[in-house]
Backbone as XML, in Angstrom:
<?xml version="1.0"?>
<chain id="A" units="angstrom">
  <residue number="1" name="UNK">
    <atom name="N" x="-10.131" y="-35.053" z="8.501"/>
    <atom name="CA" x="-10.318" y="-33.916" z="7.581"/>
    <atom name="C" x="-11.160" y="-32.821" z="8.253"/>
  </residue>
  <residue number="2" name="UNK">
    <atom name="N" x="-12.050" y="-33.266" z="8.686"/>
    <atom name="CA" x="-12.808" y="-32.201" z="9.479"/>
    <atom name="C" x="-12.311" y="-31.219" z="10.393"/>
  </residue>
  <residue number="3" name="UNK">
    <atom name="N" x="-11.383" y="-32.658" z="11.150"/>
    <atom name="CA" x="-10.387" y="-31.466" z="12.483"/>
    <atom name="C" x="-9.637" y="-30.777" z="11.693"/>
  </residue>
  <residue number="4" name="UNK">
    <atom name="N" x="-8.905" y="-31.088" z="10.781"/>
    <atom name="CA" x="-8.358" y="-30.119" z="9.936"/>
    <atom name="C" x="-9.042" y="-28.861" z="9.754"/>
  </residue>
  <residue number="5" name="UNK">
    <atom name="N" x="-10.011" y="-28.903" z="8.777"/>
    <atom name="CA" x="-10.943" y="-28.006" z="8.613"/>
    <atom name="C" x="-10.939" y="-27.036" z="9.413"/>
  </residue>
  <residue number="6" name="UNK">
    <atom name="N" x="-11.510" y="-27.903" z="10.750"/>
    <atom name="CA" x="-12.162" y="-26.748" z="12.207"/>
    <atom name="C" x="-10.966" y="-26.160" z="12.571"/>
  </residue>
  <residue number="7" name="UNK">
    <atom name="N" x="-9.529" y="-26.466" z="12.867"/>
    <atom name="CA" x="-8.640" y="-25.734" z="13.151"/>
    <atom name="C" x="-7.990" y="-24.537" z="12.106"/>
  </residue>
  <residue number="8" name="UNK">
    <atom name="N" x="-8.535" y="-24.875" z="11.051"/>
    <atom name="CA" x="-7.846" y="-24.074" z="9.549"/>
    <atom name="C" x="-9.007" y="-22.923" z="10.117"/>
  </residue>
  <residue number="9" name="UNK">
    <atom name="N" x="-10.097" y="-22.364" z="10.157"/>
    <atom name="CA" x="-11.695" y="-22.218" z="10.346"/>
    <atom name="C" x="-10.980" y="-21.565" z="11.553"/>
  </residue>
  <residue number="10" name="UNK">
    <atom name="N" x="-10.477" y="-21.532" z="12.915"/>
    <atom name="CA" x="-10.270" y="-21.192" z="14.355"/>
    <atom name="C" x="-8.916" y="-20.279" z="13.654"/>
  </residue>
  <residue number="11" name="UNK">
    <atom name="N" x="-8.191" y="-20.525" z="12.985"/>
    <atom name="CA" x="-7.173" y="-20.010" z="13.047"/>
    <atom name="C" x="-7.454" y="-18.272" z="12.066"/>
  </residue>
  <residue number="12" name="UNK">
    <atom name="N" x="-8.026" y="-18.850" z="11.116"/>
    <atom name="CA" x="-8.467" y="-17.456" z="10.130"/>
    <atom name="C" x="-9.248" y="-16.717" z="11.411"/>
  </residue>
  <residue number="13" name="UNK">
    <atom name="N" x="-10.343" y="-17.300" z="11.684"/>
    <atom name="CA" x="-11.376" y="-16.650" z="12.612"/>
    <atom name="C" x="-9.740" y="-15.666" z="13.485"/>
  </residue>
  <residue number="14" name="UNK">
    <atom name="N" x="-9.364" y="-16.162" z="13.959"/>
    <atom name="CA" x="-8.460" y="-15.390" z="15.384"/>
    <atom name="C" x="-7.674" y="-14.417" z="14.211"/>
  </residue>
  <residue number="15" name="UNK">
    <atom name="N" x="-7.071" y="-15.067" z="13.467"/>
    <atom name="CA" x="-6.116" y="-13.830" z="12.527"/>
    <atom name="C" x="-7.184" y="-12.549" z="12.326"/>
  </residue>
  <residue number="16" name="UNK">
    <atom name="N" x="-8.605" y="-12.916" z="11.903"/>
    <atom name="CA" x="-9.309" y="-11.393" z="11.854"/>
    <atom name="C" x="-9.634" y="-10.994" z="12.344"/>
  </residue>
  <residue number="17" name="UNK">
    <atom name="N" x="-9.303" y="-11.660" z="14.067"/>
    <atom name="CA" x="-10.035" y="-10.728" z="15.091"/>
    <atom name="C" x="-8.501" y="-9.912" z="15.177"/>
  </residue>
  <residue number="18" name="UNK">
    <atom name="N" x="-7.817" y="-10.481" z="15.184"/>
    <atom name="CA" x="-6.388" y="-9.413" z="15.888"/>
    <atom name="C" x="-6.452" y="-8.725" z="14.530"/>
  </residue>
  <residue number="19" name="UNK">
    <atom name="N" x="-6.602" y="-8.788" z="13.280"/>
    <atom name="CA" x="-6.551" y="-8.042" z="12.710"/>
    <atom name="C" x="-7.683" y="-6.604" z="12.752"/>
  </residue>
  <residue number="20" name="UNK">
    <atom name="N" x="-8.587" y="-6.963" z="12.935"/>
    <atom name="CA" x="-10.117" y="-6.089" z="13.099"/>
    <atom name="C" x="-9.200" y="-5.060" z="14.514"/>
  </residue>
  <residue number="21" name="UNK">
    <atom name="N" x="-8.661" y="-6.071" z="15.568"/>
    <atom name="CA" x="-8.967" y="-5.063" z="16.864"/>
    <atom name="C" x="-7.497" y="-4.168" z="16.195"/>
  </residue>
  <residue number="22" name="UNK">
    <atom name="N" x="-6.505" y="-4.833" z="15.664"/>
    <atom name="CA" x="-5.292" y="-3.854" z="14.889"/>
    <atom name="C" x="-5.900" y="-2.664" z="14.240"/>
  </residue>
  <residue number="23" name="UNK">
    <atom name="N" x="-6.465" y="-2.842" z="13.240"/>
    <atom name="CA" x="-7.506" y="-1.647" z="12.799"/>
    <atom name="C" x="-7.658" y="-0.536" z="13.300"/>
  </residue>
  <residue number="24" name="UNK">
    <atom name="N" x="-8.662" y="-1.300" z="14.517"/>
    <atom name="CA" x="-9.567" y="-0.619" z="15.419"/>
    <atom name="C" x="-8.159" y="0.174" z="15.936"/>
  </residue>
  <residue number="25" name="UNK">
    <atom name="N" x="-7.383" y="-0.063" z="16.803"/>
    <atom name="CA" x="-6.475" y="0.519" z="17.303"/>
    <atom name="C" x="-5.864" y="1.799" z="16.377"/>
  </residue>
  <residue number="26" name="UNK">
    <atom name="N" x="-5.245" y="1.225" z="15.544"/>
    <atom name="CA" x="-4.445" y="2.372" z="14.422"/>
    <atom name="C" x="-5.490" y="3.707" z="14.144"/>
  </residue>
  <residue number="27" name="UNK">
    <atom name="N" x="-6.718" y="3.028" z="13.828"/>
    <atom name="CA" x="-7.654" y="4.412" z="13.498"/>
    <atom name="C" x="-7.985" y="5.407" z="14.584"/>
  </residue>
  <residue number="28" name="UNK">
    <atom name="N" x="-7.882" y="4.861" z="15.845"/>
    <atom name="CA" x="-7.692" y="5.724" z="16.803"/>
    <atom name="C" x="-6.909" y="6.277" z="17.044"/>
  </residue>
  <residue number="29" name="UNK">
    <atom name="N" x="-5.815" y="5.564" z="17.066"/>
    <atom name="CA" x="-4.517" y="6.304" z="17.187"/>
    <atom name="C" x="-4.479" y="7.376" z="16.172"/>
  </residue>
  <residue number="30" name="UNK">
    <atom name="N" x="-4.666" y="7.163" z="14.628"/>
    <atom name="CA" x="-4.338" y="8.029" z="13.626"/>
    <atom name="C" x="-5.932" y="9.060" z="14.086"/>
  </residue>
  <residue number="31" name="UNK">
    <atom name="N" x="-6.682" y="8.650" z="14.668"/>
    <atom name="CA" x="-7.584" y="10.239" z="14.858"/>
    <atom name="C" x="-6.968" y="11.086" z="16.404"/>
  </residue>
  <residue number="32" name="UNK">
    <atom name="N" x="-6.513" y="10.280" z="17.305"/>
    <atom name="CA" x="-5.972" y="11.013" z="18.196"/>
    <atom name="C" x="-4.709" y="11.982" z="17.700"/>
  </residue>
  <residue number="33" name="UNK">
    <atom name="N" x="-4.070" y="11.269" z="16.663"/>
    <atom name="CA" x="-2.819" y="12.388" z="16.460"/>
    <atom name="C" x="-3.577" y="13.491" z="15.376"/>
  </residue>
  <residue number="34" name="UNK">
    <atom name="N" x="-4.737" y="13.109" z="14.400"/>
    <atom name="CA" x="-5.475" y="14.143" z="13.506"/>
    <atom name="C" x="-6.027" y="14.876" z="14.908"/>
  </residue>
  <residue number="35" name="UNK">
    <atom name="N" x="-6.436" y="14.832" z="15.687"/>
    <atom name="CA" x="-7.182" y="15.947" z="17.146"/>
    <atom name="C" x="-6.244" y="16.774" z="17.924"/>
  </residue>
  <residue number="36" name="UNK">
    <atom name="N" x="-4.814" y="15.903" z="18.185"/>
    <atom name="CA" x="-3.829" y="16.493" z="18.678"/>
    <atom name="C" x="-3.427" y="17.693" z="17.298"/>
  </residue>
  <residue number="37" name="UNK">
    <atom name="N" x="-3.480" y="17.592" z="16.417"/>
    <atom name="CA" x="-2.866" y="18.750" z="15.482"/>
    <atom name="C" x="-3.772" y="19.555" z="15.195"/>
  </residue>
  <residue number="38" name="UNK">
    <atom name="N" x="-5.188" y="19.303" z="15.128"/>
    <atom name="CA" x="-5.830" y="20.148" z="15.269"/>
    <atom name="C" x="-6.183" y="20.856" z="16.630"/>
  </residue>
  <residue number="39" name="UNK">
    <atom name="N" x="-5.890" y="20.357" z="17.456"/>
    <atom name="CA" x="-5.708" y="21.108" z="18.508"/>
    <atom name="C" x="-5.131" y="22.345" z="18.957"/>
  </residue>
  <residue number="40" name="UNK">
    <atom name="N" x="-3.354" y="21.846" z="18.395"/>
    <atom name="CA" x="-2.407" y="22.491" z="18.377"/>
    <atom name="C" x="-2.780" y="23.593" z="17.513"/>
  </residue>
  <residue number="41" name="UNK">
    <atom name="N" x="-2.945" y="23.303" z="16.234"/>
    <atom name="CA" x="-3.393" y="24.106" z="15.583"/>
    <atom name="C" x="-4.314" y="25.638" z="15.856"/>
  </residue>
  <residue number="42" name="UNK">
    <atom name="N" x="-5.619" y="24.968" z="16.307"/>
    <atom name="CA" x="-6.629" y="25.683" z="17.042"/>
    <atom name="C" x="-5.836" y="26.766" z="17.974"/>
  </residue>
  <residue number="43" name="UNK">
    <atom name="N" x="-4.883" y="26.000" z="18.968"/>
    <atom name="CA" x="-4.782" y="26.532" z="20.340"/>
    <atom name="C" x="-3.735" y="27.321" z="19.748"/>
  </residue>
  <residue number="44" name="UNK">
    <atom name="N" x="-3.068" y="28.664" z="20.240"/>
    <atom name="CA" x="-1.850" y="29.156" z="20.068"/>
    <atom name="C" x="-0.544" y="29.030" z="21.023"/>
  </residue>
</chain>
């Protein structure tokens, strides 16, 4: 039961890291394309 446990416990743990660094990624991405249009914007 325990090993159960610890692998149930390893597996969430890893799903929220790829989820956290997914995040992390998209929000950059979605501020690089908000900078690119304001850029564009800015620039003529």
């Amino acid at each position: 039961m325990i090993s159960l446990k610890s692998r149930i416990n390893e597996g969430t743990e890893r799903r929220r890291a790829t989820n956290s660094v997914r995040s992390r990624t998209r929000n950059l991405s979605l501020r690089c394309s908000a900078r690119k249009c304001l850029l564009g914007s800015v620039s003529p």
